[in-house]
KEMARGU-754424 format. One line per field, with one value per residue (C-alpha): x, y, z. Coordinates in steps of 0.1 Angstrom, whole numbers, plus 5000, padded with zeros to 4 digits. Each point is the difference from the previous one (the first is absolute). Layout:
BEGIN
u = c(X, ...)
v = c(Y, ...)
w = c(Z, ...)
***
This chain:
BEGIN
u = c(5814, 4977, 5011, 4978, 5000, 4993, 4968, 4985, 5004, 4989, 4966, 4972, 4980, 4959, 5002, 5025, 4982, 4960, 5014, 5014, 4971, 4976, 5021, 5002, 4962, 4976, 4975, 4967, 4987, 4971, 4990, 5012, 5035, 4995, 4981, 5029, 5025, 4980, 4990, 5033, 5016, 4982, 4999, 5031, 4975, 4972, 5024, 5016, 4968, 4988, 5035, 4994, 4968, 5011, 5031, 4969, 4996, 4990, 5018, 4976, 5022, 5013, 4969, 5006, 4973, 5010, 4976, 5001, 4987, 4972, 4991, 5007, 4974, 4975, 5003, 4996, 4969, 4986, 5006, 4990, 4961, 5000, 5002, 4983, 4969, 5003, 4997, 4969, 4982, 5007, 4991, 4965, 4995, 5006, 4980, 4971, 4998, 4997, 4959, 5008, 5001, 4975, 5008, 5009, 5022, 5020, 5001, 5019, 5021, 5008, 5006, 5023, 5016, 5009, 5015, 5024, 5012, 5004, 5022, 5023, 5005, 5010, 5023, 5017, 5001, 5020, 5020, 5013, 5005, 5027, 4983, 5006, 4965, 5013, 5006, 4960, 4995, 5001, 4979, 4972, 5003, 4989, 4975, 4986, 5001, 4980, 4975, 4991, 4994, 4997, 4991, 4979, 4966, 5016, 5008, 4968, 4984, 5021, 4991, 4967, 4994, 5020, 4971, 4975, 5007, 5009, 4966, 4978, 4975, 5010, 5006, 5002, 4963, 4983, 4975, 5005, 4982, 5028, 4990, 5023, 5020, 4966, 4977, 4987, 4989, 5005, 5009, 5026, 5017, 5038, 5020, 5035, 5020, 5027, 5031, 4994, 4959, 4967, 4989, 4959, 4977, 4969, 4973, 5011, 5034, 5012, 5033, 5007, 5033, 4994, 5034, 4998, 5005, 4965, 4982, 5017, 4992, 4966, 4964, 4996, 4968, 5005, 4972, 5014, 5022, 4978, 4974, 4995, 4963, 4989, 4961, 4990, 4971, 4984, 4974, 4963, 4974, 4963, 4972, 4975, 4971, 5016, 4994, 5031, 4998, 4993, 5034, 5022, 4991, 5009, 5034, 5009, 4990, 5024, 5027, 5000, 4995, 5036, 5031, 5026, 4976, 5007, 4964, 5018, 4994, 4975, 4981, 4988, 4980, 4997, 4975, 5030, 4976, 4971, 5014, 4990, 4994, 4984, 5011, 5038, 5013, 5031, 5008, 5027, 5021, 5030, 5028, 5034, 5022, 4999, 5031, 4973, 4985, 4972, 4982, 4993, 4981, 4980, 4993, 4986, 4978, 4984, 4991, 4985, 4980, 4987, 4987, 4982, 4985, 4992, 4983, 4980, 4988, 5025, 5016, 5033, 4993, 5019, 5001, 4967, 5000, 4966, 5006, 4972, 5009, 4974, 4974, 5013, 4997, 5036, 4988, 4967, 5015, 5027, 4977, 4976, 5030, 5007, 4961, 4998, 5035, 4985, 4968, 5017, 5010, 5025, 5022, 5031)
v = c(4956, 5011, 4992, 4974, 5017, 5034, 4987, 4985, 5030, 5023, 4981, 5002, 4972, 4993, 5017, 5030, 5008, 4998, 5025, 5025, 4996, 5007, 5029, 5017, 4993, 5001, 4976, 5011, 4979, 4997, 4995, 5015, 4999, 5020, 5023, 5010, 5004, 5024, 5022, 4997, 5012, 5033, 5007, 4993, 5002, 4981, 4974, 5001, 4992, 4973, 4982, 5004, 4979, 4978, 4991, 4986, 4966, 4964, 4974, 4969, 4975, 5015, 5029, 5029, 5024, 5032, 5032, 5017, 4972, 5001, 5035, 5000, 4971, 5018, 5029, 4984, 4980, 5034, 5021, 4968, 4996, 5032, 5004, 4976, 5008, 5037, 4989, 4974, 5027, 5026, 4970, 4993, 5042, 5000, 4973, 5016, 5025, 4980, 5003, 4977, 4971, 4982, 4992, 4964, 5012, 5021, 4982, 4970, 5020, 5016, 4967, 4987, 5040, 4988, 4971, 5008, 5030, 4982, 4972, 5022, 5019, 4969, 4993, 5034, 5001, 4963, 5012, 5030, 4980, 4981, 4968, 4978, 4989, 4968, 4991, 5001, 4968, 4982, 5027, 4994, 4963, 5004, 5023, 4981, 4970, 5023, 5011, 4960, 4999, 5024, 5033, 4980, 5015, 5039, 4993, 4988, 5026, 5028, 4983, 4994, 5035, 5013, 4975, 5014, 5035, 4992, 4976, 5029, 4975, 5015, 5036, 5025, 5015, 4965, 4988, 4963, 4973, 4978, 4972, 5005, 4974, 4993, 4998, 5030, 5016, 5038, 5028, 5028, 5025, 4994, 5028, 4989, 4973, 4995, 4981, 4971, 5006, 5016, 5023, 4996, 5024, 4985, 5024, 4996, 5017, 4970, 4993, 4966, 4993, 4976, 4977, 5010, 4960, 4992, 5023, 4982, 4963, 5005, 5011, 5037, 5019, 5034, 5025, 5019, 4986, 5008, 5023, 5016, 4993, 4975, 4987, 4996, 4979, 5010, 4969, 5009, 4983, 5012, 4985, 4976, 5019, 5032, 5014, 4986, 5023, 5033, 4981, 5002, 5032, 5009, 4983, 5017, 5035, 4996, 4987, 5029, 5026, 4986, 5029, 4976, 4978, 5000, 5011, 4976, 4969, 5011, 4977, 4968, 4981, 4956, 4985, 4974, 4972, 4993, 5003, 4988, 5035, 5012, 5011, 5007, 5023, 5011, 5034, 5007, 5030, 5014, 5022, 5013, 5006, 4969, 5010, 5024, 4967, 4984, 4991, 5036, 4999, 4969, 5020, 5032, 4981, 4978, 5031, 5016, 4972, 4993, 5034, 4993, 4973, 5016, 5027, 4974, 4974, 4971, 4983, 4987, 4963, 4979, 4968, 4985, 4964, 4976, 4980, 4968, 4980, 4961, 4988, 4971, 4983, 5015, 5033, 4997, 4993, 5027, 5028, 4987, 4996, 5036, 5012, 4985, 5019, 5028, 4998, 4987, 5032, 4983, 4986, 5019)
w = c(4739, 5028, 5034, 5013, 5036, 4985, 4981, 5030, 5021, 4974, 4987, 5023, 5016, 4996, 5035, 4998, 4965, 5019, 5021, 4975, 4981, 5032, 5008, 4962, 4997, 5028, 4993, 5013, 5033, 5013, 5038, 5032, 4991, 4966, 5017, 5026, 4977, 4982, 5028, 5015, 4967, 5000, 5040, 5023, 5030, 4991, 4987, 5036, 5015, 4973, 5007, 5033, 4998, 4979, 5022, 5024, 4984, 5008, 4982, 4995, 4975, 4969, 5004, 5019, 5004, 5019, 5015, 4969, 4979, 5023, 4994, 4965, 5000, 5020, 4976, 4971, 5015, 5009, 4965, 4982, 5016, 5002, 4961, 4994, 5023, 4984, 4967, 5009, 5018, 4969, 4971, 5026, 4993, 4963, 4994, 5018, 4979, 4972, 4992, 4973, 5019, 5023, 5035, 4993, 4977, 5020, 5028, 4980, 4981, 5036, 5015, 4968, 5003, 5036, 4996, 4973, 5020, 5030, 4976, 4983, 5036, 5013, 4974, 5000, 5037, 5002, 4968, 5020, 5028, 4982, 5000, 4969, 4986, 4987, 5036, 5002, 4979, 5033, 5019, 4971, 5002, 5039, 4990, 4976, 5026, 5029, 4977, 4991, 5038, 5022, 4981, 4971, 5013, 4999, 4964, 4991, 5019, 4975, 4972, 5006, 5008, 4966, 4984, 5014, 4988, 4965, 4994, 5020, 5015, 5035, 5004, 5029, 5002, 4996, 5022, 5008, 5021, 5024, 5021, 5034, 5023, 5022, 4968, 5002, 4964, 4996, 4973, 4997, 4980, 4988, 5013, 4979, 4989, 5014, 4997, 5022, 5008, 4992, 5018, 5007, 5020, 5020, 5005, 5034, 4995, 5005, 4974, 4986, 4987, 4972, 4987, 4964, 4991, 5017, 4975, 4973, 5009, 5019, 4985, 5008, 4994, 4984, 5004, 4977, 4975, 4967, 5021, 5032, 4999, 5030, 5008, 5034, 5012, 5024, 5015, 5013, 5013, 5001, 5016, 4980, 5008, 4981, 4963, 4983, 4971, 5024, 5021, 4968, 4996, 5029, 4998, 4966, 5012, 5032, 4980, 4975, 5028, 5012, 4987, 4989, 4982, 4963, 4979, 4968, 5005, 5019, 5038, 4991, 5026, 4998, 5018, 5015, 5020, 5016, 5040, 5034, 5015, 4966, 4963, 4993, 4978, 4984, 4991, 4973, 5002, 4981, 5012, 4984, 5029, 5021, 5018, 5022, 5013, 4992, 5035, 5002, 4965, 5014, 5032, 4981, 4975, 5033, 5022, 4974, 4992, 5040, 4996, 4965, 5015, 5032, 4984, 4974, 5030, 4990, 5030, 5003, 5007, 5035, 5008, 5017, 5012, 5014, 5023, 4997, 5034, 5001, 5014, 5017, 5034, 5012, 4985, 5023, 5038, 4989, 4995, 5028, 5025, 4988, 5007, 5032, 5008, 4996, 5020, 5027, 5025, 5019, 4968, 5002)
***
């Protein structure tokens, strides 16, 4: 019969038997500690120095975070974006090169490319950090909670711009027509889409940075979401006196003699209303590349047209106004006070 004394000396405990089994098999950690023991198990010296920094701690409760947590943190933040912003800079190159695809294309395949390597870098780079991603449940929660509130418009912003890429009914290159803060209506060019905002160039150079979301929920005219071709009206006003159908003439041969003028569909001229100052006209014009301007287009096709109509006697008409004053008793002393004011040679 076994000595009861013997057999409780000789069988190990849950805690004697964790630590034989930790020191037969070295189970693989993760985080700042794993890291040391591993470099400090192939180099006496580095080890020396890596203990050293690690002997520089700060205990805060049952954490303790020491130097070398700190720059095994840093490093792994550094190798992590740096991966990951080498890979989203070599998927943006690849894709380019794929003639297959149209720009909107690669740009939300780009965008999508982005975003999952920037996820599974952030998992990999918390993984070898050592931090347990089950302990992120609660992280998520708060996440989830800040995004209802205070980062609910970024969110929509990313969506709306993923939308707007996969229907194709905005696209970098299109011409568009905004409305600014202080009601003012202009055009521009979409440079890119970006993450948060659209980028719009004014023919002014000046850049508008569009929220994606506002593109989605407001009307926006597209200049060139089925074709680039835009007409132009350019108003004119002749003078009643003048030969309309040698005046439309005119107008048509000054709008074709203008370069970016498209031949098909060709001018058209309406007679638009019978004016104060005289007859007014509208001339019609097509272009294809609206994101040159069109003012300029409307400048061209009017001095061509003053010197048409220079050349052909037609004047441009100006405002004239008759003045009928009555003939009343007031009327009367007025204009005699204002006779006898003037004979008089001593009236100041």
């Amino acid at each position: 019969m076994a000595n009861p004394l013997t057999a409780a000396v000789t069988t190990p405990g849950p805690t004697a038997t964790a630590t034989a089994m930790a020191t037969g098999h070295a189970e693989p950690m993760a985080g700042a500690e794993g890291i040391r023991k591993v470099v400090s198990a192939r180099s006496d010296a580095v080890g020396g120095v890596i203990d050293t920094l690690d002997g520089l701690a700060v205990q805060v409760g049952a954490t303790r975070f020491s130097v070398w947590d700190f720059v095994v943190v840093v490093g792994v933040l550094a190798l992590v974006i740096s991966i990951a912003w080498g890979a989203s800079r070599l998927s943006s190159r690849l894709l380019a090169r794929a003639t297959r695809l149209d720009l909107t294309q690669r740009l939300l395949i780009e965008k999508m490319a982005a975003i999952l390597i920037w996820t599974v870098a952030i998992l990999v780079g918390l993984d070898v950090l050592g931090l347990d991603l089950t302990a992120l449940t609660v992280f998520s929660g708060a996440f989830g909670l800040a995004i209802g509130f205070g980062l609910q418009k970024t969110f929509g912003n990313l969506i709306a711009g993923i939308i707007l890429l996969m229907d194709k009914s905005i696209k970098p290159g299109d011409v568009i027509a905004i409305t600014d803060q202080g009601g003012k209506y202009t055009f521009g060019q979409i440079r890119r889409i970006g993450i948060r905002a659209v980028s719009l160039t004014t023919r002014d150079q000046k850049e508008y940075l569009i929220p994606n979301e506002n593109l989605m929920i407001n009307q926006v005219e597209n200049w060139s979401y089925s074709s680039k071709n835009v007409r132009i009206q350019v108003p004119v006003v002749v003078p009643y006196t003048s030969d309309i159908a040698l005046a439309e003439t005119l107008m048509l041969e000054a709008a074709g003699s203008v370069k970016r003028v498209l031949k098909a569909p060709p001018p058209t001229v309406w007679l638009d209303s019978f004016a104060e100052n005289g007859v007014a006209f509208v001339i019609h014009v097509w272009i294809t590349d609206p994101e040159e301007g069109t003012g300029n287009v409307r400048s061209d096709v009017l001095k061509g047209l003053w010197r048409l109509m220079r050349d052909n006697g037609i004047k441009v008409p100006f405002p004239q106004r008759d003045l009928n004053l009555r003939d009343t008793e007031t009327m009367r002393e007025v204009i005699a006070a204002l006779r006898g004011r003037r004979d008089d040679p001593d009236a100041d």
